[in-house]
NUTI-975285 format. One record per residue (C-alpha): x negated, y negated, z negated; chain. Coordinates in Angstrom, 2 decimals, decimal comma, m for minus. Example, Ala and Ser with C-alpha at 12.3 -4.5 7.8 and 13.67 -1.06 7.14 Angstrom:
<pavex c1="m12,30" c2="4,50" c3="m7,80" mol="A"/>
<pavex c1="m13,67" c2="1,06" c3="m7,14" mol="A"/>
//
This chain:
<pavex c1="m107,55" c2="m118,20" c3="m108,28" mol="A"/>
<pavex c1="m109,95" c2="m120,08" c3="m111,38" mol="A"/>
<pavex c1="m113,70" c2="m119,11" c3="m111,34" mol="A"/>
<pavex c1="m115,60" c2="m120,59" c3="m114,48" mol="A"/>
<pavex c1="m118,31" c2="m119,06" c3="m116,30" mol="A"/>
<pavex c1="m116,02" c2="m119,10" c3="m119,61" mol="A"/>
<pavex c1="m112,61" c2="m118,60" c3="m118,28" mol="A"/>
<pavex c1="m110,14" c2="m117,25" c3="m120,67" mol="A"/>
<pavex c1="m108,57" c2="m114,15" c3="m120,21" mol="A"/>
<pavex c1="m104,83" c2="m115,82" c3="m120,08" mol="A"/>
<pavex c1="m105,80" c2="m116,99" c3="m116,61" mol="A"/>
<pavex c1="m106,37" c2="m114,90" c3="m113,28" mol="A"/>
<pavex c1="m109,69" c2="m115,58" c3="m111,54" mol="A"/>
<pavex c1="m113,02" c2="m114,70" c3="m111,96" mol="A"/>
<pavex c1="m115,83" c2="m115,32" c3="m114,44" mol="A"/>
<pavex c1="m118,90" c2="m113,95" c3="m116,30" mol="A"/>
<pavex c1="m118,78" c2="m110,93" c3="m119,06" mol="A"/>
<pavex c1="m121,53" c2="m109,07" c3="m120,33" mol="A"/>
<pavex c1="m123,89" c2="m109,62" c3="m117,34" mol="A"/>
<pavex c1="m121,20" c2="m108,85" c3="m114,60" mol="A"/>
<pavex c1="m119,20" c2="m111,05" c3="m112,19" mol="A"/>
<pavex c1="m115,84" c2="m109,66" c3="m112,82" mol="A"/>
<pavex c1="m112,43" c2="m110,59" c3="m111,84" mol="A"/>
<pavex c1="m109,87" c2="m110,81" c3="m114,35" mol="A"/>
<pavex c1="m106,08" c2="m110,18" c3="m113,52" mol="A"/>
<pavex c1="m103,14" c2="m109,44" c3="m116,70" mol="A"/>
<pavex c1="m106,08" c2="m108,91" c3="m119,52" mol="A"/>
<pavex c1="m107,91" c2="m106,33" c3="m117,53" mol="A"/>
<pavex c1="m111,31" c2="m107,00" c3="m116,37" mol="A"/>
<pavex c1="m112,67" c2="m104,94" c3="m112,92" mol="A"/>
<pavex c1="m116,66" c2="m105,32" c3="m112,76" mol="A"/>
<pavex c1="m117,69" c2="m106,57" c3="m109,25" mol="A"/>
<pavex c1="m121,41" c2="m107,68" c3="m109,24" mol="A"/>
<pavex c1="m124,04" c2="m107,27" c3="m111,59" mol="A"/>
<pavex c1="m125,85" c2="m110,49" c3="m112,51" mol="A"/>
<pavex c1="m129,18" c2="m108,93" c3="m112,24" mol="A"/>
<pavex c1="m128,30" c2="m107,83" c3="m108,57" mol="A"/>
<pavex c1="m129,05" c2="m111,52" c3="m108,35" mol="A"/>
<pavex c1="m132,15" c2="m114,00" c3="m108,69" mol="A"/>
<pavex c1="m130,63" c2="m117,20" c3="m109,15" mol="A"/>
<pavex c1="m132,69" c2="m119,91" c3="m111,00" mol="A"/>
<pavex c1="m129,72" c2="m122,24" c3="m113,06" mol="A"/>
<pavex c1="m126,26" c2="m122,06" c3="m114,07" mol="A"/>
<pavex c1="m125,33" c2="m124,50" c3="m110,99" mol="A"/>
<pavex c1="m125,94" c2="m121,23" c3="m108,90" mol="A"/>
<pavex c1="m123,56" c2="m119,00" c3="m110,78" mol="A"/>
<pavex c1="m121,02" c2="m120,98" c3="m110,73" mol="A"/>
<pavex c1="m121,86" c2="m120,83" c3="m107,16" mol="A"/>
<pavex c1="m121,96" c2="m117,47" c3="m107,15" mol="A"/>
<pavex c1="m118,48" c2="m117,28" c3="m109,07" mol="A"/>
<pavex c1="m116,95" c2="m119,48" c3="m106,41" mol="A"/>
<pavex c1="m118,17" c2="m117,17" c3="m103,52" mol="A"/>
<pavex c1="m116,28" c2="m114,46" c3="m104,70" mol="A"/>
<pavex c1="m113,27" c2="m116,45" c3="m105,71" mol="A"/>
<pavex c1="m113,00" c2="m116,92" c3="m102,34" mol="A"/>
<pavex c1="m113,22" c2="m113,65" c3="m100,93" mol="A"/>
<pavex c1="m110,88" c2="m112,59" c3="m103,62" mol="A"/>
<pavex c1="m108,26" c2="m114,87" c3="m102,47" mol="A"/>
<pavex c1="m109,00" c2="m114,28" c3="m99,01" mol="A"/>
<pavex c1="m108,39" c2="m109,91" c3="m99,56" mol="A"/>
<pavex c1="m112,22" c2="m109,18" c3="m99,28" mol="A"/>
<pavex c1="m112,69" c2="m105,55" c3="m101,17" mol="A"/>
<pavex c1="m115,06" c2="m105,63" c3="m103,68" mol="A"/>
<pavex c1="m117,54" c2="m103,19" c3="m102,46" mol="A"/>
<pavex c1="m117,69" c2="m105,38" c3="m99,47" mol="A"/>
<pavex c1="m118,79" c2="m108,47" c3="m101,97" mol="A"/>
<pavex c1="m121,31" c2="m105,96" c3="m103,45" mol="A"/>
<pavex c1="m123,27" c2="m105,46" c3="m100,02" mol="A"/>
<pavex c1="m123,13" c2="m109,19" c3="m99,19" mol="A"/>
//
């Protein structure tokens, strides 16, 4: 699974649109975390962030499990 801050939608993974972590699978885009949920200073942390859920993602964590973390 790719996690980048500008992935394109051809590849699976997850990435930033309009203010949401979202995971992107086929074209379609499923909302996961707002960005304002979280107070992180620099793009170093998103990407962070981004890589986080990746990983729980790949690993079959739900979504609204990621959400409470």
């Amino acid at each position: 699974m790719w996690f980048s801050a500008r992935l394109p939608k051809s590849l699976p993974g997850v990435t930033v649109a309009n203010s949401w972590v979202v995971e992107q699978r086929y074209g379609v885009r499923k909302r996961i975390v707002a960005l304002t949920d979280w107070h992180l200073a620099g793009n170093h942390n998103i990407d962070n962030l981004l890589a986080a859920v990746a990983a729980a993602r790949a690993c079959g964590v739900l979504p609204t499990t990621i959400k409470r973390a």
